[in-house]
ROFIZA-317998 format. One line per field, with one value per residue: residue number from 1; x negated, y negated, z negated of N, C-alpha, C, O in turn. Coordinates in pm, whole numbers. Each point is the difference from the previous one (the first is absolute). Layout:
BEGIN
i	c(NUM|...)
n.u	c(X|...)
n.v	c(Y|...)
n.w	c(Z|...)
ca.u	c(X|...)
ca.v	c(Y|...)
ca.w	c(Z|...)
c.u	c(X|...)
c.v	c(Y|...)
c.w	c(Z|...)
o.u	c(X|...)
o.v	c(Y|...)
o.w	c(Z|...)
***
This chain:
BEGIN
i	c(1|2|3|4|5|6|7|8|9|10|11|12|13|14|15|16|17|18|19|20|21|22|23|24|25|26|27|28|29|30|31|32|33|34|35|36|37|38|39|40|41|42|43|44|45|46|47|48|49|50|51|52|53|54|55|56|57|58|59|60|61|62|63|64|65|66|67|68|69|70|71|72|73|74|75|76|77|78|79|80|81|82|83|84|85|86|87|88|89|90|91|92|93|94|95|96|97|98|99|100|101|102|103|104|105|106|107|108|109|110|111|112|113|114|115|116|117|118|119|120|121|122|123|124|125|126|127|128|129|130|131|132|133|134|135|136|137|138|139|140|141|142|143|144|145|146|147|148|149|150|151|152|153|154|155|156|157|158|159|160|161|162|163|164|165|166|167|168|169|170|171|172|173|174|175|176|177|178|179|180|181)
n.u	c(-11139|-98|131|-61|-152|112|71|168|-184|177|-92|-17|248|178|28|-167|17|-22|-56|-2|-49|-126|-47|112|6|46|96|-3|184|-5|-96|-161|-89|-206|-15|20|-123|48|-269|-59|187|-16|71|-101|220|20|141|-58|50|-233|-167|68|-200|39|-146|-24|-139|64|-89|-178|137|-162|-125|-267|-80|43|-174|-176|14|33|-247|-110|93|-58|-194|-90|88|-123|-182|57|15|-178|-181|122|-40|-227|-145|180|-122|134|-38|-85|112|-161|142|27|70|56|-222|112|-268|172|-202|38|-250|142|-53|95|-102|241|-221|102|-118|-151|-54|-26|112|-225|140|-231|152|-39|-237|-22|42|186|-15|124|-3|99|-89|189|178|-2|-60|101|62|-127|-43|-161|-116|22|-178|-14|59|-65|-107|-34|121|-215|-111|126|-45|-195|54|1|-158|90|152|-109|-113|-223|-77|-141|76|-169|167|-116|-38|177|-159|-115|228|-198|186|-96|5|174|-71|-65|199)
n.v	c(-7023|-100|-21|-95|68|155|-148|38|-103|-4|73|-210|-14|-123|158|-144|243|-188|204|-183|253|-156|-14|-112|107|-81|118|-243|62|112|235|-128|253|-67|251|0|172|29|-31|-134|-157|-201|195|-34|98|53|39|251|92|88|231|-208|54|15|89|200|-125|-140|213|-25|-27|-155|49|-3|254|83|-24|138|200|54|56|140|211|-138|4|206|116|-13|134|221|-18|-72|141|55|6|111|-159|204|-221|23|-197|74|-176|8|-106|-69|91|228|-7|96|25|-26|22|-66|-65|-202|158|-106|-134|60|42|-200|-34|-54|239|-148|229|4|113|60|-69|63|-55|90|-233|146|-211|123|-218|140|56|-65|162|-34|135|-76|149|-94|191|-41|-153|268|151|-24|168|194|116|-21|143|133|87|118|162|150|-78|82|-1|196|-106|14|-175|-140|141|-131|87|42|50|251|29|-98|-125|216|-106|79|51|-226|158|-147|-224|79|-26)
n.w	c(-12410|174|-218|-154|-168|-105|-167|144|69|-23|201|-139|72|-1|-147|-28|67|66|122|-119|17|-82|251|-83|228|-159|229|-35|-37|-210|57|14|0|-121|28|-186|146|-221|79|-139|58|41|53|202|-54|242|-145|75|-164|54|29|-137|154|-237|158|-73|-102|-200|-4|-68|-155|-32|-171|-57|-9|-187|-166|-8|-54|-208|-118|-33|-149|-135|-138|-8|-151|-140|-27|-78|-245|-82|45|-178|-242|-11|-97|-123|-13|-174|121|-204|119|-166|127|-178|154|-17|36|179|20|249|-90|249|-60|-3|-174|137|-168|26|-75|77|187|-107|24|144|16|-47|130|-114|168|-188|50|-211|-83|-59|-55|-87|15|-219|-200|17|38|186|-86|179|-84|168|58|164|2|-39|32|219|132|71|88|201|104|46|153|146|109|32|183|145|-108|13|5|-138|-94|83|-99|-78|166|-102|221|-145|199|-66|77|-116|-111|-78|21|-27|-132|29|2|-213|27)
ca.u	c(52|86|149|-10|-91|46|90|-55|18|71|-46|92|-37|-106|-120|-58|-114|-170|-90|-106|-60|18|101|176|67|158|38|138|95|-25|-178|-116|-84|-72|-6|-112|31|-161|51|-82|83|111|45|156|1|130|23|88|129|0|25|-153|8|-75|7|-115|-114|-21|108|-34|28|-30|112|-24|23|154|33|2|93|121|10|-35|86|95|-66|5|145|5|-20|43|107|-3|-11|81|145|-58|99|33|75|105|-29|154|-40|147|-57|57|-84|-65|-32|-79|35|-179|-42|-142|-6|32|114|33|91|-1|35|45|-103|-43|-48|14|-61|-81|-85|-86|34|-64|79|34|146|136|79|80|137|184|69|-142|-38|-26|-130|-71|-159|-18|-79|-52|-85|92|-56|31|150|69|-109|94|90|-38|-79|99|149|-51|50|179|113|114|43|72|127|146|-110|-65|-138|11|-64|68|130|15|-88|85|-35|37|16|21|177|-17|15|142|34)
ca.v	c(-46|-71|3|-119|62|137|-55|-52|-110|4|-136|-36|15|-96|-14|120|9|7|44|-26|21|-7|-61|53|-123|-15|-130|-38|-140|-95|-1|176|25|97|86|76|104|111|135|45|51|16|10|-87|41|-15|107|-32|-80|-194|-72|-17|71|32|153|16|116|116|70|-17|-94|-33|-85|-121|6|12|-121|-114|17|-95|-199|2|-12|-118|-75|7|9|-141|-76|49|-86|-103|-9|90|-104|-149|-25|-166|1|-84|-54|-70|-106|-38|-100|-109|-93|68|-16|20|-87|45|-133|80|140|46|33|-74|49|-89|141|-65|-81|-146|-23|149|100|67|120|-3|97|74|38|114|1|-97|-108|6|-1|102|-121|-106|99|128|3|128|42|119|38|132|67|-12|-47|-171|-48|27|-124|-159|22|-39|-169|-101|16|-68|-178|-10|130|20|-24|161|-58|-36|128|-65|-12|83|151|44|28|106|3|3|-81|41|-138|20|-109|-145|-51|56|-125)
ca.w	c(128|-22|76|91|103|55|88|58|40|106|79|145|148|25|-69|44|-66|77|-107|37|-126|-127|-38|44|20|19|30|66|66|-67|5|-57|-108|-35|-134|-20|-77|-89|84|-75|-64|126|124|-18|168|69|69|117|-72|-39|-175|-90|-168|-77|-92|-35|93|-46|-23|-154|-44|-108|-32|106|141|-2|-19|101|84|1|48|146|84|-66|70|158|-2|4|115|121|-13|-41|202|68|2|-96|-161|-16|-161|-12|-111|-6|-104|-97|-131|21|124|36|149|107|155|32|54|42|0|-168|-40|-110|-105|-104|-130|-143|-21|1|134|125|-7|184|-16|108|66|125|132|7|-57|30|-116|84|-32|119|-95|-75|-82|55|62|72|18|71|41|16|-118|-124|-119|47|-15|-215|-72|42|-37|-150|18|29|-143|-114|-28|-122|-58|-1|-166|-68|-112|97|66|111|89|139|-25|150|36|-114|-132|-122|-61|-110|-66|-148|-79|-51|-130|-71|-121)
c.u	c(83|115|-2|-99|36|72|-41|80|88|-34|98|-50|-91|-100|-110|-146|-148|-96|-173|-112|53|148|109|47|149|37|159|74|-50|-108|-63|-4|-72|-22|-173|58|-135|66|-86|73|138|14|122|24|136|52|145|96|-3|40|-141|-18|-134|-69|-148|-77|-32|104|41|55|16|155|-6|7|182|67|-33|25|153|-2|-31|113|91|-65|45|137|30|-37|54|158|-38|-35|118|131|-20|60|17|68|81|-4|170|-61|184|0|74|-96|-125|32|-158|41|-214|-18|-138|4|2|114|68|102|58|100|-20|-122|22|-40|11|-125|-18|-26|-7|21|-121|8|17|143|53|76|122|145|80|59|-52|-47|-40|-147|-76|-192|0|-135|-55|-47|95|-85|-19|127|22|-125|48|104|17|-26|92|98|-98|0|109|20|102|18|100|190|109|-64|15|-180|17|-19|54|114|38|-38|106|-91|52|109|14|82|-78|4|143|67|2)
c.v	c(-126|-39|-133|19|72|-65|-35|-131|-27|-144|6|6|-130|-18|77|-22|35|70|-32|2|-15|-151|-11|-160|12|-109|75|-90|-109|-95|107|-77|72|-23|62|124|76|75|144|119|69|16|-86|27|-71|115|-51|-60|-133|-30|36|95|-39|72|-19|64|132|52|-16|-102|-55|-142|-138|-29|-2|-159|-89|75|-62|-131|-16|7|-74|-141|22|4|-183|-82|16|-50|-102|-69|45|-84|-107|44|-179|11|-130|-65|-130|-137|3|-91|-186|-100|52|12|47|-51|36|-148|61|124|18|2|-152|89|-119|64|-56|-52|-139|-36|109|59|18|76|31|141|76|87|130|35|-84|3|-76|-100|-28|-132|-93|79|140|16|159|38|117|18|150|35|-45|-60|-179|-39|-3|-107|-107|19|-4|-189|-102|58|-82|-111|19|133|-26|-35|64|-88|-29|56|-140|15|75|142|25|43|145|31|-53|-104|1|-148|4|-87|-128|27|-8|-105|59)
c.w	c(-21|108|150|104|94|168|129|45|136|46|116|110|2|-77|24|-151|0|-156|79|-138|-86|-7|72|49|42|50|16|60|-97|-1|-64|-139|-3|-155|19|-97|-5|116|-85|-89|74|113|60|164|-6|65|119|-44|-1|-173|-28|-139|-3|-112|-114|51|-103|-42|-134|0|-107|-25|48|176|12|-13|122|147|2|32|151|109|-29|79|162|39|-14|106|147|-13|21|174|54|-42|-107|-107|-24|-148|30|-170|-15|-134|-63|-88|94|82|6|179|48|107|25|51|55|-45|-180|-18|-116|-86|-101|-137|-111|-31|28|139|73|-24|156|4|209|65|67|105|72|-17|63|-64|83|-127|71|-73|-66|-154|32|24|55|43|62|42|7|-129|-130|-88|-29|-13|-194|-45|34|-103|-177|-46|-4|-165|-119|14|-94|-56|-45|-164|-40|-6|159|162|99|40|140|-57|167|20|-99|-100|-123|-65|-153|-91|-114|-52|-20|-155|-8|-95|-141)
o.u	c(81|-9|32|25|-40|-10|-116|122|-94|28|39|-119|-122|-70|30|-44|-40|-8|-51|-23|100|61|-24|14|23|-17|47|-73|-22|-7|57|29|45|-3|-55|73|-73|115|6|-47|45|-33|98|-84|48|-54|65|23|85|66|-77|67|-72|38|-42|30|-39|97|122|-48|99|88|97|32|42|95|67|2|41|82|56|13|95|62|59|17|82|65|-3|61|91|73|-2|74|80|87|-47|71|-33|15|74|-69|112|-68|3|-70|-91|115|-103|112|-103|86|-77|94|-59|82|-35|78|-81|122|-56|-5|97|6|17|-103|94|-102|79|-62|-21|102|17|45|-49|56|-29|58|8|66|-118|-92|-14|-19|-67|-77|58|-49|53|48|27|41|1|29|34|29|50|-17|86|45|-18|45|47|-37|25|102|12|-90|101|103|114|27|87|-90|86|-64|50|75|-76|55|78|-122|115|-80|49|29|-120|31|81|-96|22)
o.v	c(-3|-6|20|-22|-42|43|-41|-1|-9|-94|77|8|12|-94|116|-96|111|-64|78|-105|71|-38|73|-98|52|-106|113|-83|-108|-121|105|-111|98|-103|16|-21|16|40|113|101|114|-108|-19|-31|-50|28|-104|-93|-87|-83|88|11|-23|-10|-116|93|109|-72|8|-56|49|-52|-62|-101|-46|-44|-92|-83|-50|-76|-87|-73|40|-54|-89|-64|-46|-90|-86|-14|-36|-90|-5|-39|-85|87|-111|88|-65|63|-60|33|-2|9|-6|-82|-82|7|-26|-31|17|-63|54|80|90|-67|15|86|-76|2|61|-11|-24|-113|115|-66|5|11|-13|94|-7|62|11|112|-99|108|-93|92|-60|-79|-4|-42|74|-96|79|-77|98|-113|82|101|-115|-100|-47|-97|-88|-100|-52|-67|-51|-82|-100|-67|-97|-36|-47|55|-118|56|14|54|41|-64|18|-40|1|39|-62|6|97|73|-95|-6|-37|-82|99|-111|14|104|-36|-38|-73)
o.w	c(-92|123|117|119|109|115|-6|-17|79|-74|88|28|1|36|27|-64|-35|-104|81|-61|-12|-100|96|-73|110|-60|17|54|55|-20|-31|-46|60|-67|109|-97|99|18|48|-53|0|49|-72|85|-101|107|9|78|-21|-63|39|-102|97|-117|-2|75|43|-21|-16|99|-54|69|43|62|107|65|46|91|105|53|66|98|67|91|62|104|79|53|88|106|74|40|123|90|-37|-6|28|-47|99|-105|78|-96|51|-102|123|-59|11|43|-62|41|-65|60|-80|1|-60|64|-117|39|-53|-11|-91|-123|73|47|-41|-17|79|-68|94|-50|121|28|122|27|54|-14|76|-58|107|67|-35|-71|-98|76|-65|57|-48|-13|-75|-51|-35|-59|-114|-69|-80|-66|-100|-101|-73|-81|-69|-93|-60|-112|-111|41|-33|-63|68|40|22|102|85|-74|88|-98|94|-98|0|-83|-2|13|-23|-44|-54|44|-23|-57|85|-68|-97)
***
């Protein structure tokens, strides 16, 4: 059985959840999403509570139908967060005339190159700077937001000695001692 599976999903008042076969449309204040779920495998209802479950069709449960019962209800728990109050990661530049700024629809970056770094906003996202060091990313779909989010930190990783690049907001940065006399 699995622990995350078991759970059920609590959908907001304003969110609603459409089971049309084999795939699941979730809208909200944000916008929709659809999921495709093995109905082959799974049953997926809304009960009076206005909460989402998702169960197996066989009683037997094997250790792969368990595994991906958890992914399923994590995946769908995501998306019904994500139409309902969005995700958002917070990216921070550290480092001496390190800068963001949106020019159109690209993100400029200036992270200790010879030249400005462009990175191409797409349009499922909003790239949003609070500072000329702060950089916000929000959107419906988590798996786009952490991938941008990956994308943009890899221009600069972070250097261990005077931790200048970019990271996210909290993220532990291991430092290592300088050269010694």
């Amino acid at each position: 059985m699995s622990k995350i599976g078991k759970k059920n999903i609590v959908v907001p008042k304003e969110s609603s959840v459409k089971i049309e076969g084999t795939s699941l449309i979730i809208s909200g204040p944000k916008g929709t999403k659809s999921l495709t779920v093995n109905d082959k495998i799974f049953s997926s209802k809304v009960n009076e509570k206005n909460e989402f479950q998702i169960l197996p069709l066989n009683k037997k449960i094997d250790k792969k139908t368990s595994i991906m019962w958890g992914t399923y209800r994590s995946l769908i728990n995501n998306a019904i967060t994500g139409v309902s109050k969005g995700h958002e990661k917070t990216l921070q530049l550290s480092g001496v005339g390190f800068r963001a700024s949106i020019k159109g629809e690209n993100l400029n970056l200036q992270i200790g190159f010879s030249h400005d770094v462009n990175f191409k906003i797409p349009k499922d996202i909003k790239i949003s700077v609070e500072k000329q060091t702060v950089i916000k990313i929000s959107g419906v779909d988590k798996d786009l937001v952490s991938k941008i989010s990956a994308d943009i930190k890899g221009l600069k990783p972070v250097e261990p000695y005077k931790a200048k690049g970019i990271t996210e907001k909290g993220q532990f940065i291991l430092r290592k001692e300088g050269k010694k006399k």
